[in-house]
mmCIF file of the C-alpha atoms, coordinates in Angstrom:
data_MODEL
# 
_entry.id   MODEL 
# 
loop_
_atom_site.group_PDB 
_atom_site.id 
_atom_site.type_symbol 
_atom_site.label_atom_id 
_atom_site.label_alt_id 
_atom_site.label_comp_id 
_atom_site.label_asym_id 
_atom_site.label_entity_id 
_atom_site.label_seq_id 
_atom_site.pdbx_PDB_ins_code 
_atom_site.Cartn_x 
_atom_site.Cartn_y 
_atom_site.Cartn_z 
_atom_site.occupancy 
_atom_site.B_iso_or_equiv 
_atom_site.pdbx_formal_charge 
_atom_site.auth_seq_id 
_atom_site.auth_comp_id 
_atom_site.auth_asym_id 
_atom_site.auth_atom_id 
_atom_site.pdbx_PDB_model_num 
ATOM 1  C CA . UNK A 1 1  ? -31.591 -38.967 47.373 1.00 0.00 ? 1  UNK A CA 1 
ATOM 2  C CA . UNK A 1 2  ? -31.543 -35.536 49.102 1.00 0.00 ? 2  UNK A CA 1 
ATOM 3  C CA . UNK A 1 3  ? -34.342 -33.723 50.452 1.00 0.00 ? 3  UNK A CA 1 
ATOM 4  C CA . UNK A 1 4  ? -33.611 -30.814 47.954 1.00 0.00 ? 4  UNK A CA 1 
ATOM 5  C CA . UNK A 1 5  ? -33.870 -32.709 44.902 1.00 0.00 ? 5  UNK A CA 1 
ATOM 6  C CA . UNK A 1 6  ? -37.184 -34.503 45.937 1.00 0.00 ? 6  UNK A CA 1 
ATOM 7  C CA . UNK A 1 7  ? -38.834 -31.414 46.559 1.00 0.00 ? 7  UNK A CA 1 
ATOM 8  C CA . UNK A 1 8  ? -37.212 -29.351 43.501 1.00 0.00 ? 8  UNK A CA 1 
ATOM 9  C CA . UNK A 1 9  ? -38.413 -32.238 41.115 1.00 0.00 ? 9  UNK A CA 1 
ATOM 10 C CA . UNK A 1 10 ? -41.996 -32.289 42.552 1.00 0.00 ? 10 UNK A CA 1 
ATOM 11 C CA . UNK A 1 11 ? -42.276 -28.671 42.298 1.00 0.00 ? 11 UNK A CA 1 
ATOM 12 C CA . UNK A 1 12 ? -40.705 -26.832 39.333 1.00 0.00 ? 12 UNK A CA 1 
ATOM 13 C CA . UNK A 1 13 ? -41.214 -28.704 36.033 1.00 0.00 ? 13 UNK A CA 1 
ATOM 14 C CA . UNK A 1 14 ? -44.870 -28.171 36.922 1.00 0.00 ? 14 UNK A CA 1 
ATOM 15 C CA . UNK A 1 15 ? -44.531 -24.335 37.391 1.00 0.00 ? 15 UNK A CA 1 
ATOM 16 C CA . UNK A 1 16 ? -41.861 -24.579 33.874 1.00 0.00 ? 16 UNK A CA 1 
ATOM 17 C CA . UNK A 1 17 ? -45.278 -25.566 32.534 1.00 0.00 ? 17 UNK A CA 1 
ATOM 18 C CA . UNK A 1 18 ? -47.478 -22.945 33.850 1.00 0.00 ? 18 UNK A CA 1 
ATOM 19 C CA . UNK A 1 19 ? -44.751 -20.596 32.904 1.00 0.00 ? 19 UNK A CA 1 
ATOM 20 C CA . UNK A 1 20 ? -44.430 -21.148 29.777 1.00 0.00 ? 20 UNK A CA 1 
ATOM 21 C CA . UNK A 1 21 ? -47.822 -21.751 28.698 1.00 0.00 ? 21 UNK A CA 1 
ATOM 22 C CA . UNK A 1 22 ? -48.637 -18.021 30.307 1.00 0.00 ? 22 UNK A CA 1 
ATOM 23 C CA . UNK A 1 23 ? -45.702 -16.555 27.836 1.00 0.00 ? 23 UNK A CA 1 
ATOM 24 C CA . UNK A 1 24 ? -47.036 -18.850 25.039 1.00 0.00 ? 24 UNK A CA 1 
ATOM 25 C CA . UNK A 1 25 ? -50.612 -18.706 25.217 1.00 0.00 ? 25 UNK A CA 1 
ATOM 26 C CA . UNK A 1 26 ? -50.460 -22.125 24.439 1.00 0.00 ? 26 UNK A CA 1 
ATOM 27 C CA . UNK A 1 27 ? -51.056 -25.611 26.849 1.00 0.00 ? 27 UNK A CA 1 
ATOM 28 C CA . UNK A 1 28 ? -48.865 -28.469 24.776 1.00 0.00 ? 28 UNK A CA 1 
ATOM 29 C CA . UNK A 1 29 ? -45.977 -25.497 23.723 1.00 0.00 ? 29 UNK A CA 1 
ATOM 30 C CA . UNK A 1 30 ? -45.399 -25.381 27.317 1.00 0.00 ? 30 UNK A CA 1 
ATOM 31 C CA . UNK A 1 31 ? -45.179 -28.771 28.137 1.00 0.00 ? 31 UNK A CA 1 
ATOM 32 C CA . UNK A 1 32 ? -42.761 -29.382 24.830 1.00 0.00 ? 32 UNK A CA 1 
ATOM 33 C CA . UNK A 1 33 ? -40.423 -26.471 26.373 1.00 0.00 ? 33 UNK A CA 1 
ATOM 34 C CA . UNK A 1 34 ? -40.606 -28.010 29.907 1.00 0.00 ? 34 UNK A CA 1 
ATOM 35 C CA . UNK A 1 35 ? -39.969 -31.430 28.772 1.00 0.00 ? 35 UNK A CA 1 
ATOM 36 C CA . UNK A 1 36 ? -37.072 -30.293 26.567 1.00 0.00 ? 36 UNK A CA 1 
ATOM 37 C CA . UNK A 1 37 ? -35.648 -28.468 29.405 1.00 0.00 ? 37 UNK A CA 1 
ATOM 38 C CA . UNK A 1 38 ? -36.001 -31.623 31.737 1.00 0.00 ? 38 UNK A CA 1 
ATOM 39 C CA . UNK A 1 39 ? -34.733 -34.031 28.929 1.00 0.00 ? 39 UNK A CA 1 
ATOM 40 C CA . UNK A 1 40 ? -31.420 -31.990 28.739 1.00 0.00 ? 40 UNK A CA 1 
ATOM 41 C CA . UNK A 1 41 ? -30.850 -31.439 32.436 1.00 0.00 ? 41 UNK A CA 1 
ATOM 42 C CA . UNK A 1 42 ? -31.335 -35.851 32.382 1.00 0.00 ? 42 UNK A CA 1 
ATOM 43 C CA . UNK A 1 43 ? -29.017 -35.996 29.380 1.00 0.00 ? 43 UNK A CA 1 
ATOM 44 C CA . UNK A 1 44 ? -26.490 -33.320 31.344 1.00 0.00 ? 44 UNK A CA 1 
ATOM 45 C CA . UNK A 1 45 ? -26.592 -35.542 34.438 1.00 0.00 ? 45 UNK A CA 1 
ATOM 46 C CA . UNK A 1 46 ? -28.065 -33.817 36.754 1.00 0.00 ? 46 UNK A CA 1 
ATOM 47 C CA . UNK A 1 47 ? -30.540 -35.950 37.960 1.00 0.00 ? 47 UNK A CA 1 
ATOM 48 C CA . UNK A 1 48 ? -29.203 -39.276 39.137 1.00 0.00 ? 48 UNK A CA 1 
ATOM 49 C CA . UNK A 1 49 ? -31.911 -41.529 41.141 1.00 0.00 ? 49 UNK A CA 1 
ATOM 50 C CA . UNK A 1 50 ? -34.178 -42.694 38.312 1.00 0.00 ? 50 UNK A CA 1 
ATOM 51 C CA . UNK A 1 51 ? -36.768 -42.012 40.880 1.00 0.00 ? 51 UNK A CA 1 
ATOM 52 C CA . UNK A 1 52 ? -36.797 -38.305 39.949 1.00 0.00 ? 52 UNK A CA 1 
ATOM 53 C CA . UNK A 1 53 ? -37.998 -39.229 36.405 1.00 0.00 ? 53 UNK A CA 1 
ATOM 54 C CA . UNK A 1 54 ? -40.894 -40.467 37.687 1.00 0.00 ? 54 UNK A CA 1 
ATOM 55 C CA . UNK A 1 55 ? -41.572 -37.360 40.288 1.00 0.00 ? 55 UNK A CA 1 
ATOM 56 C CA . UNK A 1 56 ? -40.752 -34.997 37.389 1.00 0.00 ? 56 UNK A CA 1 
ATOM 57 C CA . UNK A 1 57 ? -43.592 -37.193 35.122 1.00 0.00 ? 57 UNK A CA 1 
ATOM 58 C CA . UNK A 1 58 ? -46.051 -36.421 37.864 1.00 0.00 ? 58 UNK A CA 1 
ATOM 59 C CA . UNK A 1 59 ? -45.016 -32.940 38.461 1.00 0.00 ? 59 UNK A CA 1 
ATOM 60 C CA . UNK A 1 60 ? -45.274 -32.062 34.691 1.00 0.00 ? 60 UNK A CA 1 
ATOM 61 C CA . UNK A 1 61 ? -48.637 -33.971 34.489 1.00 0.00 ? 61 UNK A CA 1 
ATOM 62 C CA . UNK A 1 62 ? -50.230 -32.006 37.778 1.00 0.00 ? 62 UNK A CA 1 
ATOM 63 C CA . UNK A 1 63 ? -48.322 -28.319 35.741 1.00 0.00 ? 63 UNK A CA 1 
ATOM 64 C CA . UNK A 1 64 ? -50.375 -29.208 32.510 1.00 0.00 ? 64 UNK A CA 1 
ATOM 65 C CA . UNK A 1 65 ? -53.559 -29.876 34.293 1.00 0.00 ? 65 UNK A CA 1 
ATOM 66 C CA . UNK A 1 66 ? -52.924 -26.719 36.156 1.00 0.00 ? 66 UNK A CA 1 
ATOM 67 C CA . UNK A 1 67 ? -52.490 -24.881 32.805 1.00 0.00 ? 67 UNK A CA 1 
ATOM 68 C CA . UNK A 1 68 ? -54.903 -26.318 31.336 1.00 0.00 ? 68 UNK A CA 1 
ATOM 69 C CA . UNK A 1 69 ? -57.733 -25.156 33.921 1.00 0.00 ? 69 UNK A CA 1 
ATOM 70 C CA . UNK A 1 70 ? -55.744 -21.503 34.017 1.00 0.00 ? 70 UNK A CA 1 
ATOM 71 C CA . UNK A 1 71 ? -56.387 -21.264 30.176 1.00 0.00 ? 71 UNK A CA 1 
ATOM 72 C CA . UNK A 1 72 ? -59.924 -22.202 30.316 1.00 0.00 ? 72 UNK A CA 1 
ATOM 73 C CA . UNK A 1 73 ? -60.641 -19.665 32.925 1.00 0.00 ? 73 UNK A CA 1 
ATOM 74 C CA . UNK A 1 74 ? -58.835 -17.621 31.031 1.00 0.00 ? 74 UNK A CA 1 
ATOM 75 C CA . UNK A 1 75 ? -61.605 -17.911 27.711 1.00 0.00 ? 75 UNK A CA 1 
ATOM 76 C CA . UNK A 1 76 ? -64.372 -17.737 29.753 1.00 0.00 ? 76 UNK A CA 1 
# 
């Protein structure tokens, strides 16, 4: 597993998240768009150690929570 791909699957399905929930205005619309997006890029092939699943769980988990505390803020 390259470098590249480690730090590419611990990084952007979490900001996917944030970005889309800042377009949407909504937390879970996000996450259905991010995990949609990683879903086909899986399905496509593009991600080959199984490994990366589990990064991209944790990424998208940590970009949720992040949205989630942006969109609070955000109300208050």
């Amino acid at each position: 597993m390259s470098v590249t791909k480690f730090l590419m699957a611990l990084i952007l399905p979490g900001l996917l998240v944030v970005l889309f929930t800042r377009i949407t205005f909504k937390q879970y619309v996000g996450l259905a768009l991010s995990v949609a997006l990683i879903a086909a890029s899986i399905y496509a092939g593009y991600t080959h150690p199984p490994v990366l699943y589990v990064i991209d769980a944790i990424s998208l988990t940590i970009g949720f929570w992040y949205s989630n505390r942006m969109m609070n803020q955000h109300k208050n």
